[in-house]
C-alpha positions as CSV (number, residue, x, y, z in Angstrom):
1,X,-21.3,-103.9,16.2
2,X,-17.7,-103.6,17.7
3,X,-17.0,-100.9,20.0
4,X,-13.8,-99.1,18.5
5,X,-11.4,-100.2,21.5
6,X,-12.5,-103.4,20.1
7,X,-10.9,-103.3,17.0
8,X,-7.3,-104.2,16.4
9,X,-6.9,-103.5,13.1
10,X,-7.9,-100.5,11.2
11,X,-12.0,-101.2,10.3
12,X,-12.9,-100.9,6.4
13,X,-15.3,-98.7,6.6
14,X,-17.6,-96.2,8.9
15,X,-21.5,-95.7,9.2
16,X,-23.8,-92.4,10.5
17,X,-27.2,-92.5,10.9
18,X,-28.6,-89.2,9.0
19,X,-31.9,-87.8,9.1
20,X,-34.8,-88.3,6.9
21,X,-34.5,-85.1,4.1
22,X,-30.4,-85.1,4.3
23,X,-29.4,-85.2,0.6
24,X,-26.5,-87.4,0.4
25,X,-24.0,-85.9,-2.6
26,X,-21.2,-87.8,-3.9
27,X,-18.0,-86.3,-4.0
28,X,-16.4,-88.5,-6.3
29,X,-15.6,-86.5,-9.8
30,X,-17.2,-89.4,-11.7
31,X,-20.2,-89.4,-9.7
32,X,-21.2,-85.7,-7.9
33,X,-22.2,-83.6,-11.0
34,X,-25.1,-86.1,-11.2
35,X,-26.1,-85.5,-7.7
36,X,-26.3,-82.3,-8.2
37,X,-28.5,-81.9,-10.9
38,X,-30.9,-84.1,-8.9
39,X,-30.5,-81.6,-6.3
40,X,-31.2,-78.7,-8.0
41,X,-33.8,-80.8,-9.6
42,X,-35.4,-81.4,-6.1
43,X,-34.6,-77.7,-4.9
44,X,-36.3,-76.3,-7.6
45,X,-39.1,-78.4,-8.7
46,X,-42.0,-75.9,-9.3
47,X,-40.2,-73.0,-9.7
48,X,-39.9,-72.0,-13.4
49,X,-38.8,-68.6,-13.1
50,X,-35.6,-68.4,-11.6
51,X,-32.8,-69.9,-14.2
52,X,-30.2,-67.9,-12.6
53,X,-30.8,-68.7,-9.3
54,X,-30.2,-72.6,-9.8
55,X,-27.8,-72.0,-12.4
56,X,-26.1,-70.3,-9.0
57,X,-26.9,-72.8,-6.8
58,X,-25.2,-75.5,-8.7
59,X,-22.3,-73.2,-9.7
60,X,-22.0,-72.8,-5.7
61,X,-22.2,-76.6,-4.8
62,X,-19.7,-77.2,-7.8
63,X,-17.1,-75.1,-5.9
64,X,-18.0,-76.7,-2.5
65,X,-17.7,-80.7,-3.9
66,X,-14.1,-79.7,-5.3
67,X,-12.9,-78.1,-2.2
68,X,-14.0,-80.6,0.1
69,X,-12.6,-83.4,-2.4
70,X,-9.0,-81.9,-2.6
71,X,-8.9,-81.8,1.2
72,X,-10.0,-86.0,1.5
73,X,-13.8,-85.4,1.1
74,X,-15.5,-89.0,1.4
75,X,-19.2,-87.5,1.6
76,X,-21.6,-84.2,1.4
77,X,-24.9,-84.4,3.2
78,X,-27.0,-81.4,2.6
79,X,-30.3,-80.4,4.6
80,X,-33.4,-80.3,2.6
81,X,-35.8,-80.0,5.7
82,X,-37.9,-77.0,6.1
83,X,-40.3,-75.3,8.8
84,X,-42.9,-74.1,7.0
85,X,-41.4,-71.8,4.0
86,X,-38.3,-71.5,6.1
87,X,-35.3,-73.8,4.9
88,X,-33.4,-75.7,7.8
89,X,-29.9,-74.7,5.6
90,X,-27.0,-77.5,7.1
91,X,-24.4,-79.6,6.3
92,X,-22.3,-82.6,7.2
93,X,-18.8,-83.4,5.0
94,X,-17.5,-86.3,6.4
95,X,-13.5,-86.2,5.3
96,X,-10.4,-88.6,6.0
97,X,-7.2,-86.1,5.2
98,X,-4.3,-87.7,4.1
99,X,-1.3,-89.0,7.0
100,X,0.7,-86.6,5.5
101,X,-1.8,-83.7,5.4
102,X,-3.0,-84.3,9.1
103,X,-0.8,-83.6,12.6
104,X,0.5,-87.0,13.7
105,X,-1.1,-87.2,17.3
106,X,-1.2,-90.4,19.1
107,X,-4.6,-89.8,20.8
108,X,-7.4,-87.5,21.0
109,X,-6.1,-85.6,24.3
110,X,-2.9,-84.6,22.0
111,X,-4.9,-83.5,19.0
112,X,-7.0,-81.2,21.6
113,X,-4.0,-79.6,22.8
114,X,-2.7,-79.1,19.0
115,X,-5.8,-77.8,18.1
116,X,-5.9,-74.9,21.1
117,X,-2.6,-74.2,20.0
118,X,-4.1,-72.5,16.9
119,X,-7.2,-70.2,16.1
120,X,-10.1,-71.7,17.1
121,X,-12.5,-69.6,15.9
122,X,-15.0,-67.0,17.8
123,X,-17.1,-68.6,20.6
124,X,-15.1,-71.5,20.4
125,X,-15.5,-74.9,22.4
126,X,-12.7,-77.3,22.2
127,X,-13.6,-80.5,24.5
128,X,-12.7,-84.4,24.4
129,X,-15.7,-86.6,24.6
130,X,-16.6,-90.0,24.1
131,X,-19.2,-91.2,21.2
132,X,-20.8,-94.6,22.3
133,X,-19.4,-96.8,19.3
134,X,-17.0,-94.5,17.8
135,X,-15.0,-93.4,20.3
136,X,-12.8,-91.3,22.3
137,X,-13.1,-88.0,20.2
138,X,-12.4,-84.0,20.2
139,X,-15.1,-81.7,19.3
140,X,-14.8,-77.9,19.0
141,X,-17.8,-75.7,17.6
142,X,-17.2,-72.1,16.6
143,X,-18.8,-69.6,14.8
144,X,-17.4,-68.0,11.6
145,X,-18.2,-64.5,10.2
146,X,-20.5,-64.6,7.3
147,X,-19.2,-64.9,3.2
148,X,-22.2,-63.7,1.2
149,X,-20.3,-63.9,-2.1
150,X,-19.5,-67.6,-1.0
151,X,-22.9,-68.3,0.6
152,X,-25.9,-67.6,-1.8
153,X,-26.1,-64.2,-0.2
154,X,-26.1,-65.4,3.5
155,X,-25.4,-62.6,6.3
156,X,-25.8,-64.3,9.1
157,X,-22.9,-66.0,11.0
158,X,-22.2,-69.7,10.3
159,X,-21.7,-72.1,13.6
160,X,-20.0,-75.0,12.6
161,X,-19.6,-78.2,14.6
162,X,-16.5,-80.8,13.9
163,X,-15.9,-84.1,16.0
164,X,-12.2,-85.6,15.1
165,X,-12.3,-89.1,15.3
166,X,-9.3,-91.2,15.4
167,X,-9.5,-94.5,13.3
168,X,-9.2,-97.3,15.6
169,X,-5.8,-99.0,15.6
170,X,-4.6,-96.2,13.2
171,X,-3.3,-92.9,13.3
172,X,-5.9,-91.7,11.0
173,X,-8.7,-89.5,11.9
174,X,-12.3,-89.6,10.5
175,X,-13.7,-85.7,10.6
176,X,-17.5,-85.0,10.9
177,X,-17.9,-81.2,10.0
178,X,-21.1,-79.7,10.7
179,X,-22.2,-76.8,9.7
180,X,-25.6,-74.5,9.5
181,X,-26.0,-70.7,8.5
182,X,-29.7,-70.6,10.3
183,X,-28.1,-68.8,13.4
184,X,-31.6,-68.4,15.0
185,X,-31.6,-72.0,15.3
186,X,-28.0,-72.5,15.9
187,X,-28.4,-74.3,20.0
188,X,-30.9,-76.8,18.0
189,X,-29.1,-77.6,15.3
190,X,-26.0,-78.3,17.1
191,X,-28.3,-81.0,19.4
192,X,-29.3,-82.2,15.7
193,X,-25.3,-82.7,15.1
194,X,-24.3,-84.2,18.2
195,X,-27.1,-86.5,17.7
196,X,-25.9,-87.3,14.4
197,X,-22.5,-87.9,15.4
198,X,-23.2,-90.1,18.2
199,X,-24.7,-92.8,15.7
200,X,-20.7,-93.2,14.5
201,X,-19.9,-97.0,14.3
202,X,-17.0,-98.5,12.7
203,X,-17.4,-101.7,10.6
């Protein structure tokens, strides 16, 4: 595997290492209302009396795939792992905006300093760090006041966790958004992210 200061010309393609019980969803239109019957499917299995609440839960990831397609979606990953009866709720989009929808910054200390330039969320971290194969990269985590309407009911706050990665010899960047609702758990699901992000290789 090339290291990305190694490249110099834009690589094809990209490659994370995910854990075990990460549903992987589709975002193409011709492809993602397929994965999500077979994750409803999988959600649900052995549960016969609740229609409405997977009838919900698809309506919900229906709006989610959309949005995060319009806005350069590539891939959803969605947690499936539990502790005990308790759900480990997260997510990963994976997104590659278009040059004309993204600030043209030449390097990852420039995007940092766009990015404090605007709201950065509560309990905000902004910092540029370096991902063994992927990169020179800027991650911020923040947490977001909860949307029950949008989130099944949730009322806890959601910490989210993105790295923006610049495309070697591009101007391009590759963003990894994180996100869990389990705020309990946040500290350990943000190790679980980082983790995640640092398997980033370029091919």
């Amino acid at each position: 595997m090339k290291r990305a200061a190694e490249f110099t010309s834009p690589p094809t393609d990209y490659n994370v290492v995910v854990p075990d019980g990460w549903f992987q969803l589709v975002l193409d239109p011709d492809a993602r209302d397929r994965g999500i019957v077979a994750l409803a499917d999988r959600t649900f299995r052995g549960v016969d009396n609740a229609p409405h609440l997977r009838d919900q839960f698809m309506r919900d990831l229906q709006r989610k795939a959309k949005d995060a397609y319009q806005v350069g979606g590539i891939e959803l990953y969605l947690s499936t792992l539990t502790i005990g009866p308790v759900p480990l709720a997260s997510s990963l989009l994976i997104s590659l905006p278009a040059p004309d929808e993204w600030p043209e910054c030449s390097d990852a200390d420039e995007l940092a300093e766009y990015l404090a330039g605007g709201d950065l969320g509560a309990d905000a971290e902004l910092d540029v760090v370096g991902l063994e194969m992927g990169g020179t990269t800027v991650r911020h985590r923040h947490r977001e006041a909860p949307d029950p309407q949008a989130q099944m009911g949730n009322t806890l706050p959601t910490t989210s966790l993105t790295y923006y990665v610049q495309v070697p010899a591009s101007k391009r960047w590759l963003l990894l958004n994180f996100s869990t609702p389990v705020d309990p758990l946040a500290d350990r699901m943000v190790e679980l992210f980082d983790a995640v992000a640092g398997t980033l290789h370029w091919a």
